[in-house]
C-alpha positions as MATLAB code, in Angstrom:
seq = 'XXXXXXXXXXXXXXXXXXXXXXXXXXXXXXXXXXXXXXXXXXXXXXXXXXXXXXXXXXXXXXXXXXXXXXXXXXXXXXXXXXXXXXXXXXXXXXXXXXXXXXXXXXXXXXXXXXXXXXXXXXXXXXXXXXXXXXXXXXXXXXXXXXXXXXXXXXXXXXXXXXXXXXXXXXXXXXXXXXXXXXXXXXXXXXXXXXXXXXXXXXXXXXXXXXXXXXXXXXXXXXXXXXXXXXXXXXXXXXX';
ca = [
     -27.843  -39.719  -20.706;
     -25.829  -39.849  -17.455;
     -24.659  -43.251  -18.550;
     -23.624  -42.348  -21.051;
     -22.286  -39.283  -20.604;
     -19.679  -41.319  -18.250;
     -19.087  -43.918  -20.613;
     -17.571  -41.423  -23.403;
     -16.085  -38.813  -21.441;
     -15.084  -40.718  -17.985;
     -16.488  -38.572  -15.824;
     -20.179  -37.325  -14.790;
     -21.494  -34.127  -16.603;
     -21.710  -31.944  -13.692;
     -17.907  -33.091  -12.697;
     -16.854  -32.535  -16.483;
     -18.973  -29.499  -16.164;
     -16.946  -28.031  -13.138;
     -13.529  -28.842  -14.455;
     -14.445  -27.289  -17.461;
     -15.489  -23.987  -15.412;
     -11.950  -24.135  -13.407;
      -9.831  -23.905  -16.400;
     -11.814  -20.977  -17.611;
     -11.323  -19.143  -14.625;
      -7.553  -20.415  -14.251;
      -7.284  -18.583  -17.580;
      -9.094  -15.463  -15.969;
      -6.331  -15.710  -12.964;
      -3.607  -16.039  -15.620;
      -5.076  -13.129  -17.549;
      -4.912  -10.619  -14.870;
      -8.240  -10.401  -13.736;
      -9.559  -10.245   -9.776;
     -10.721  -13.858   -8.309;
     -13.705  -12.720   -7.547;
     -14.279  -11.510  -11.605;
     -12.608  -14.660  -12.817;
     -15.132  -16.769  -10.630;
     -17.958  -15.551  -11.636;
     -17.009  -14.991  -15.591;
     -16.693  -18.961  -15.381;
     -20.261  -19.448  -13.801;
     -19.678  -20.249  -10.441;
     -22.152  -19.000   -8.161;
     -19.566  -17.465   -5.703;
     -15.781  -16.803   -5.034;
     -15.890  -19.676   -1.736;
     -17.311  -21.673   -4.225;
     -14.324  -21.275   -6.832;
     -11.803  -21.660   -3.695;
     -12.782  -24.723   -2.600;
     -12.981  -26.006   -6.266;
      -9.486  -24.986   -6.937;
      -7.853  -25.809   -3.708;
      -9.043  -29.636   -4.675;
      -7.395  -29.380   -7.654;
      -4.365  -27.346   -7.602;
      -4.116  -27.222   -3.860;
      -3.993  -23.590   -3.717;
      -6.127  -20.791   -3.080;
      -6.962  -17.975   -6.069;
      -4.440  -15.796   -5.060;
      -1.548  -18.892   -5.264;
      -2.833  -20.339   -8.419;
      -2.070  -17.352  -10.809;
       0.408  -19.652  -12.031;
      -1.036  -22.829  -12.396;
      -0.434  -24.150  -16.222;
      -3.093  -25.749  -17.545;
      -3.534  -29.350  -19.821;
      -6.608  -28.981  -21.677;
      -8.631  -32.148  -22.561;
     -10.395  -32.994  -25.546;
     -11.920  -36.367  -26.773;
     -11.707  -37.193  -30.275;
     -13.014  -39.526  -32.501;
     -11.351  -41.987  -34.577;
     -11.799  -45.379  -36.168;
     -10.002  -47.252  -33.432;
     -12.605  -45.846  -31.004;
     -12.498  -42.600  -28.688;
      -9.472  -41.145  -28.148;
      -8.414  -38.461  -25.230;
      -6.365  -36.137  -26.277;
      -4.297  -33.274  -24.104;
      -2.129  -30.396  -24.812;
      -0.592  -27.103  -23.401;
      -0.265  -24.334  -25.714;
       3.318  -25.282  -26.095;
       1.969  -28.540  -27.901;
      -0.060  -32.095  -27.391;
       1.196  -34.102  -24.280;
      -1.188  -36.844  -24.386;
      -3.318  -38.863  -27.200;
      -4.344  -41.818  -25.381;
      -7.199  -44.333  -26.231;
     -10.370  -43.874  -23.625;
     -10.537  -47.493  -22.679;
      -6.792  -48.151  -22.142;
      -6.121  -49.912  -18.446;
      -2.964  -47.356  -17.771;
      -5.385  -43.918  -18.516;
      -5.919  -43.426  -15.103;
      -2.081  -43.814  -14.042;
      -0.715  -42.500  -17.401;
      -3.004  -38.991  -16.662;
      -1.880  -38.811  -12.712;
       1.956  -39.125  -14.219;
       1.565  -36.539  -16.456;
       0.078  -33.817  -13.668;
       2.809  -34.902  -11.827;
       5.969  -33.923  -14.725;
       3.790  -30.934  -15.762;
       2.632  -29.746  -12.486;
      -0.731  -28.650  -14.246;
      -4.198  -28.557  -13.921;
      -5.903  -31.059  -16.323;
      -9.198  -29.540  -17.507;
     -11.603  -29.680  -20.367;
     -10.877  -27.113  -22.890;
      -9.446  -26.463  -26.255;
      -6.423  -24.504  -27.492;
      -4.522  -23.966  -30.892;
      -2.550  -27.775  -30.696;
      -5.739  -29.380  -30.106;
      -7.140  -27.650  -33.209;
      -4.144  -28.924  -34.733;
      -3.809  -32.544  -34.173;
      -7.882  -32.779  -34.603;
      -7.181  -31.813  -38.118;
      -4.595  -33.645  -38.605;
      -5.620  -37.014  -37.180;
      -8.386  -36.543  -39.566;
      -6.528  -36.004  -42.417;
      -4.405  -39.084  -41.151;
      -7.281  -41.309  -40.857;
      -8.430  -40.579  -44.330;
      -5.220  -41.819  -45.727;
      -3.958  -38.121  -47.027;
      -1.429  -37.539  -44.211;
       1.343  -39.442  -43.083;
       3.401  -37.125  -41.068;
       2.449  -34.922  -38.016;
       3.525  -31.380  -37.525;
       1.617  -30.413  -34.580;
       3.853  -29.844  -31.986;
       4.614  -32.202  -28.870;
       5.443  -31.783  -25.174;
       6.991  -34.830  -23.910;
       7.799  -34.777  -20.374;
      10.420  -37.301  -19.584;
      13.720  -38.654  -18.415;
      16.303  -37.971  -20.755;
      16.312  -42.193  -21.777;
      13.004  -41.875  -22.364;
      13.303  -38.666  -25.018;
      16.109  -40.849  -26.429;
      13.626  -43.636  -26.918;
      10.548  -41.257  -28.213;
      12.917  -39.240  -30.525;
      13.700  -42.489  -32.295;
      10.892  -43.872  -32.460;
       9.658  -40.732  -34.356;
      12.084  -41.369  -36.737;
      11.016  -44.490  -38.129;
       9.091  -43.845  -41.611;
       5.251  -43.974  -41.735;
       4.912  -47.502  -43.292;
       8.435  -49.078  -41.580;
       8.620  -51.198  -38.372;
      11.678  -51.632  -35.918;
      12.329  -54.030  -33.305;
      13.290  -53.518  -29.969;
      17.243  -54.193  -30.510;
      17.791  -51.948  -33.508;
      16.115  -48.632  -31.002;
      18.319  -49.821  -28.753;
      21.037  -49.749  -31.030;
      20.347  -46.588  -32.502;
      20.368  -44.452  -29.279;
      23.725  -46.202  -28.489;
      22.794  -48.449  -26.007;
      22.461  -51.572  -27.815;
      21.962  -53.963  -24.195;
      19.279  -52.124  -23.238;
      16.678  -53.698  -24.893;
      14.321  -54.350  -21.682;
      14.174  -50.317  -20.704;
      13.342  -49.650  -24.582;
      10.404  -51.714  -24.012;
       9.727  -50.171  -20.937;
       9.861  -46.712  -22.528;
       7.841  -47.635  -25.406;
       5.015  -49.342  -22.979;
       5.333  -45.063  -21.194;
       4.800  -43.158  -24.547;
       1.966  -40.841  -23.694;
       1.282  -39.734  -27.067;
      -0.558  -42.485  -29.288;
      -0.045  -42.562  -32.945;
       1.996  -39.486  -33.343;
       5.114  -41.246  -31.236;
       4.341  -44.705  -33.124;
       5.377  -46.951  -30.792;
       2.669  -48.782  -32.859;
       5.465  -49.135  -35.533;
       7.850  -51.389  -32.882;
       7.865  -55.004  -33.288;
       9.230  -58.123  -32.439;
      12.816  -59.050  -33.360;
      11.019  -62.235  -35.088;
       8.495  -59.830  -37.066;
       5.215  -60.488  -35.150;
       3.461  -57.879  -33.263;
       3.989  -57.183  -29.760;
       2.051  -55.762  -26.618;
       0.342  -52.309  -27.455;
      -1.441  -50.424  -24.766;
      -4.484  -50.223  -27.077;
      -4.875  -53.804  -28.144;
      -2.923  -55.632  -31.199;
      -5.856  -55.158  -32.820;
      -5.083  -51.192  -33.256;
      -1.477  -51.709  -33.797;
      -2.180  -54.159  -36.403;
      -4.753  -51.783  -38.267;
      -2.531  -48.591  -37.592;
       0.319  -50.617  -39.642;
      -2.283  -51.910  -42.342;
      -3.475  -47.982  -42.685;
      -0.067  -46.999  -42.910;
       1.341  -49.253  -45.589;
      -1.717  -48.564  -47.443;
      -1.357  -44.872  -47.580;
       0.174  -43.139  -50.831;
       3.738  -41.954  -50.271;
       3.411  -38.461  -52.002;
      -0.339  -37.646  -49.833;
];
């Protein structure tokens, strides 16, 4: 159970377990309610306890972190394999495949643009985007509505905006983004922008190709991209 515990959530139970208990009493802190009440109401055992817990992760005592935000984490299922899947209650910042190489680096860049706490939880975007990647999966949705929170540098929004704009069922290539934001020699950083999209499927930077029509390099695999782009051409225009 331990093993695999680890191998579908990336992280030991009782570490999953404590996270989990930190973002319950961040929302206790958030809520108004004393450190010591907040501690406890999550299940720790004592208010040191919770302080040396929360200085690890938000570098700050009880008192300091009233206004920590919070990214809650959620793994999700999916025919393509496990997917982890984070959001504020703004929207979803992060829909990432579990066994992607840049998970580690892709979650440490998103605490750092967010400045939040990333803990297991849910909230009303995750409830959102579970449905709806179901729904997608099944063949009876083609476009998202759940809200997004894309932290970025203003080329990089550029990029993402675009590439949310190509039709479910359409490709690009690399030189046409780059046209279509306006800076049409700047093929290289479009690439580079696509390879930083944090938020699988629902930015498709599964739907950017080659300028010679073959499929290029995909964080998840070309396997995915190619069966996200065989799903998608299959699905009925009017679901």
């Amino acid at each position: 159970m331990r093993r695999w515990f680890l191998a579908q959530h990336g992280a030991s139970f009782h570490a999953w377990s404590r996270a989990r208990r930190l973002g319950l009493a961040l929302d206790g802190l958030r809520a108004g309610a004393p450190p010591v009440h907040a501690a406890l109401d999550a299940g720790f055992d004592s208010l040191s306890g919770f302080s040396d817990a929360l200085r690890k992760l938000v570098g700050a005592a009880p008192g300091g972190a009233r206004g920590t935000a919070t990214v809650r984490l959620a793994r999700l299922p999916s025919p393509l394999g496990p997917l982890l899947a984070g959001a504020t209650d703004e929207g979803v910042c992060l829909l990432e495949y579990t066994d992607r190489r840049a998970l580690e680096r892709q979650l440490r860049t998103l605490h750092r643009l967010t400045r939040a706490a990333l803990v297991p939880g849910e909230c009303a975007p995750l409830a959102t985007l579970r449905d709806e990647l179901e729904r997608y999966f099944a063949g009876t949705l083609r476009d998202f509505s759940v809200p997004l929170v894309l932290p970025g540098t203003d080329f990089q929004l550029r990029v993402w905006e675009r590439l949310r704009a190509i039709p479910c069922g359409a490709t690009r290539d690399y030189a046409t983004i780059a046209r279509e934001i306006g800076r049409p020699t700047a093929v290289r950083a479009v690439a580079r922008a696509n390879g930083d999209n944090r938020v699988a499927i629902l930015v498709p930077c599964h739907r950017v190709i080659g300028s010679d029509g073959r499929l290029t390099g995909y964080g998840g695999g070309l396997w995915r991209k190619q069966w996200l782009l065989d799903h998608e051409r299959a699905a009925p225009q009017r679901a």
